[in-house]
N, C-alpha and C positions, 0 to 999 in steps of 0.2 A: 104594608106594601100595597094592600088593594086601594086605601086612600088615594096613594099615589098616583096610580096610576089610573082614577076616576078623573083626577085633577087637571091630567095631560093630556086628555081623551083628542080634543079638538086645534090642537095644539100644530098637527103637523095640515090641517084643512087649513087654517090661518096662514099658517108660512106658506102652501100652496098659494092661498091668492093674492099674495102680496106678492109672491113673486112671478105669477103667473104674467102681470100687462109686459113685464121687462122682457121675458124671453121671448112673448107674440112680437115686441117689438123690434128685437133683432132679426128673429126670422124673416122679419118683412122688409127689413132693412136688407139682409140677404141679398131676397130675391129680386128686389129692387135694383138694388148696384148689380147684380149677376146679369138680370137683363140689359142695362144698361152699359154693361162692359160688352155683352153679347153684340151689342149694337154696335157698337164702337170696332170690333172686329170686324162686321159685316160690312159696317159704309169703308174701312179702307180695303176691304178687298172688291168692293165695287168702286174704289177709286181706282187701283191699281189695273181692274180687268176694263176699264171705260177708256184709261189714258192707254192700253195695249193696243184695242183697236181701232181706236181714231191715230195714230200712230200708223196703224199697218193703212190706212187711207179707206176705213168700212165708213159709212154714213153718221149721224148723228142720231140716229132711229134705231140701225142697229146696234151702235156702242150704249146706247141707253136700256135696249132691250135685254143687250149682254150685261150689264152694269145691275138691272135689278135681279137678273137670274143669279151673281154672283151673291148681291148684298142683300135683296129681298124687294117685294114690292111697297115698300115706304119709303125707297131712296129714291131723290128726288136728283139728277145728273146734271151737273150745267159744265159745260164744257170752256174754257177761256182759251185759247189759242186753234187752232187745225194746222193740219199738215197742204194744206191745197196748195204754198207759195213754191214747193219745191225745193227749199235750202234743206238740205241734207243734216244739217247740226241744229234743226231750230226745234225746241222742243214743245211737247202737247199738254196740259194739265187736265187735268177731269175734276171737279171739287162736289162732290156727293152731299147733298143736307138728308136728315131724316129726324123727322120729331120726334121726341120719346115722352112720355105718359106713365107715369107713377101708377102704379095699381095699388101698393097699399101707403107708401109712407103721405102721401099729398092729402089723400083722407085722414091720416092719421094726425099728420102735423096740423091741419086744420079744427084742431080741438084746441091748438095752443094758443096763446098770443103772440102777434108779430107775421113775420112777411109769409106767402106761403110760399111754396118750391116752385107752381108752377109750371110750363113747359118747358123743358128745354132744347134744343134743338144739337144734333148730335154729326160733326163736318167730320172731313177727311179732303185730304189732298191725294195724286196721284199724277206722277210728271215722267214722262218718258221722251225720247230722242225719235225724232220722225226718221220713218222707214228704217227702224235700225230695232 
């Protein structure tokens, strides 16, 4: 029995590092998508708080100001319509960009061959009815 268990000594060290790069690489996959879902939450709630107050008729200074306090300071506002013409039905949109940035998989996939991930850039839309 002690033979045996001479034999298996290093046995559970090797299945540690064999399996060790897969789970680093989910974990970073994780945090990855989580941020980027993160994001994705952020720019439509600075869609939705951008097209409220160019709506209620506040400036394009302040709806951008309110629009990164909601989504953060990487969301970029561009506004397509306003409310200045006075129709009562016509509606406002806000479309928010923010660029997102890989922390681990961009490093990580660039060990591989083929395309890499790159940046990608992360919209939201946001339409609401002037003065209403």
């Amino acid at each position: 029995m002690t033979t045996r268990t001479r034999s298996e000594r290093g046995a559970a060290a090797i299945e540690f590092a064999l399996v060790l790069p897969l789970l680093l690489l989910i974990v970073a996959g994780i945090t990855d998508f989580g941020r980027a879902f993160y994001m994705q939450i952020s720019t439509a709630s600075a869609a939705r708080e951008g097209a409220r107050m160019i709506s209620m008729k506040y400036t394009d200074e302040e709806a951008e100001a309110r629009a990164q306090a909601a989504g953060g300071d990487w969301v970029d506002l561009s506004v397509t319509t306003d409310c200045t013409g006075g129709a009562k039905n016509s509606e406002v949109t806000a479309a928010p960009i923010a660029p997102f940035e890989w922390i681990f998989l961009d490093d990580i996939m660039s060990l591989f061959p083929g395309p890499a991930l790159g940046t990608p850039t992360i919209a939201s839309e946001g339409a609401m009815r002037c003065n209403g």
